[in-house]
C-alpha positions as CSV (number, residue, x, y, z in Angstrom):
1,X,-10.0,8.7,-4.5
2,X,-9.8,9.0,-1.0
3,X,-6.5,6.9,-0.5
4,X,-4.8,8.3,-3.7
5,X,-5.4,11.9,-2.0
6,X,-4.4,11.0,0.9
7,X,-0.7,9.5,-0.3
8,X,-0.6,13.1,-2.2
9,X,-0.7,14.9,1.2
10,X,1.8,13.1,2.1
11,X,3.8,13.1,-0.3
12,X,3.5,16.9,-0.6
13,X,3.6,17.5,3.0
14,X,7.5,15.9,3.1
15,X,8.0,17.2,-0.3
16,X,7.7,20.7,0.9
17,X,9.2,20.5,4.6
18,X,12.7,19.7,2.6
19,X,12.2,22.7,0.2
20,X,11.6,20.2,-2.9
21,X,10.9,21.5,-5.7
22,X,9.0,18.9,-8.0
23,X,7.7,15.0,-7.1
24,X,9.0,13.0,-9.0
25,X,8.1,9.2,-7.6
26,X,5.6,8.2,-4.8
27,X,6.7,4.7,-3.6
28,X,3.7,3.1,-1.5
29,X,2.9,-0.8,0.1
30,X,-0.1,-1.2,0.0
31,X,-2.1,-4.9,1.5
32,X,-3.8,-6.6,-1.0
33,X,-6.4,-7.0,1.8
34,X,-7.1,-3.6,1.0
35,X,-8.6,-4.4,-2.5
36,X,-6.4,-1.5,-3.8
37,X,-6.9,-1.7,-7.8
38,X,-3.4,-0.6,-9.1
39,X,-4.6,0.7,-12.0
40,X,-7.7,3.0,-10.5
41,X,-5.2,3.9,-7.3
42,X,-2.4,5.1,-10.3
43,X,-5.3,7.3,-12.4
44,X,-6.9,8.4,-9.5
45,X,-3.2,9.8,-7.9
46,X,-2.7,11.2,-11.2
47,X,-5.8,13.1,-11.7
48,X,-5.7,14.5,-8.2
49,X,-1.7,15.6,-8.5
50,X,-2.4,17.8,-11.3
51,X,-1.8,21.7,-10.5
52,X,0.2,20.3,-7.9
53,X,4.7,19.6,-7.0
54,X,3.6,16.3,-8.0
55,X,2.1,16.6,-11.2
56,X,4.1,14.9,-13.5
57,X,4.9,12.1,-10.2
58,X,5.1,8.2,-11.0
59,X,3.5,6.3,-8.4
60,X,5.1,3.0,-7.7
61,X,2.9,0.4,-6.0
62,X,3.8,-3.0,-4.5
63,X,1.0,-5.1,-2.8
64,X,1.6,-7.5,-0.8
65,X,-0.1,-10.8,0.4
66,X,-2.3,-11.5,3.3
67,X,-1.0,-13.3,5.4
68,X,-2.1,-15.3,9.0
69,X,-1.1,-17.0,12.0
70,X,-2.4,-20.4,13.3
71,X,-3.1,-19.5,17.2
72,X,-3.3,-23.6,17.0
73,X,0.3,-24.2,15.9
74,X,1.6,-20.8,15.6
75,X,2.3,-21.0,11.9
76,X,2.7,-17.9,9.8
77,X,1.3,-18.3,6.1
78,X,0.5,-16.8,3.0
79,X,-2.9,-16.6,2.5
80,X,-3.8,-18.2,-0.6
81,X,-7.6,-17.5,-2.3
82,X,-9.3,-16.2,0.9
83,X,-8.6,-19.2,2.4
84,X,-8.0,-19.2,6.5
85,X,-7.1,-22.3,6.7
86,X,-3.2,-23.3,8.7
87,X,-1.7,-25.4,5.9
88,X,0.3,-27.4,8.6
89,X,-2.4,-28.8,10.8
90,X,-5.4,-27.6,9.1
91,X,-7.0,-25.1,11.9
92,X,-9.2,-22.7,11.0
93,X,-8.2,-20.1,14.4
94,X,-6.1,-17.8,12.3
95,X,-5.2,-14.4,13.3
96,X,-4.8,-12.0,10.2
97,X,-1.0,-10.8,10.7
98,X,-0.1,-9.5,7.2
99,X,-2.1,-7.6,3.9
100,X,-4.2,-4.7,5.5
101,X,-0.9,-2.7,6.1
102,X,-1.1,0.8,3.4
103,X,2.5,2.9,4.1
104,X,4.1,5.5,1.4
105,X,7.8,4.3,1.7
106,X,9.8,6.5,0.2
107,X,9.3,10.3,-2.1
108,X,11.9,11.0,-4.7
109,X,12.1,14.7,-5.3
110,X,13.8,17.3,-7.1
C-alpha cells in the first residue's frame, strides 16, 4: 500500500503542477528485487486513486531483473534464481548492480 501511494503522489503532484486535468496512465520500473506483486501493486494503486485526478488511471508496470557484477572478473549478469554466482569464472564476490531500482517514468494526462 505504501509504494502504490507513494507513485499516486507522484503522479498527482506532476499531474497538477501542469494544470492536468485527469490521469490517465502511471508508467513505473520497478526491480524485481523489490518483490513488487504486479497484481497487489495494480489493486492497491487503484483502490487508493479513487476520489482522486487519477481515478480511472492504468498503471503500467515493467520489472526488471536483478542483476550483478563479478568484483573477480568484472562481469555484469542477469541474476538467474537468487543465484550470486559470476557465470564466467564461477565467483561468488558479486556486487548487486541492477533490480532494486523503483522509478515512475512517465504520466499520461489529460
Amino acid at each position: 500500500m505504501t509504494i502504490a501511494q507513494s507513485i499516486l503522489d507522484i503522479a498527482i503532484a506532476a499531474a497538477e503542477k501542469e494544470g492536468a486535468q485527469r490521469i490517465i496512465k502511471v508508467n513505473v520500473v520497478a526491480g524485481e528485487l523489490r518483490g513488487i506483486e504486479p497484481m497487489q501493486l495494480t489493486f492497491c494503486f487503484g483502490l487508493m486513486a479513487e476520489n482522486t485526478i487519477a481515478s480511472a488511471a492504468n498503471l503500467g508496470l515493467e520489472i526488471t531483473p536483478a542483476k550483478g557484477r563479478c568484483k573477480a572478473c568484472e562481469e555484469i549478469f542477469t541474476v538467474k534464481d537468487y543465484q550470486y554466482v559470476c557465470p564466467k569464472c564461477r565467483s561468488g564476490d558479486i556486487q548487486t548492480v541492477g533490480g532494486t531500482e523503483l522509478r515512475v517514468i512517465d504520466i499520461e494526462v489529460e
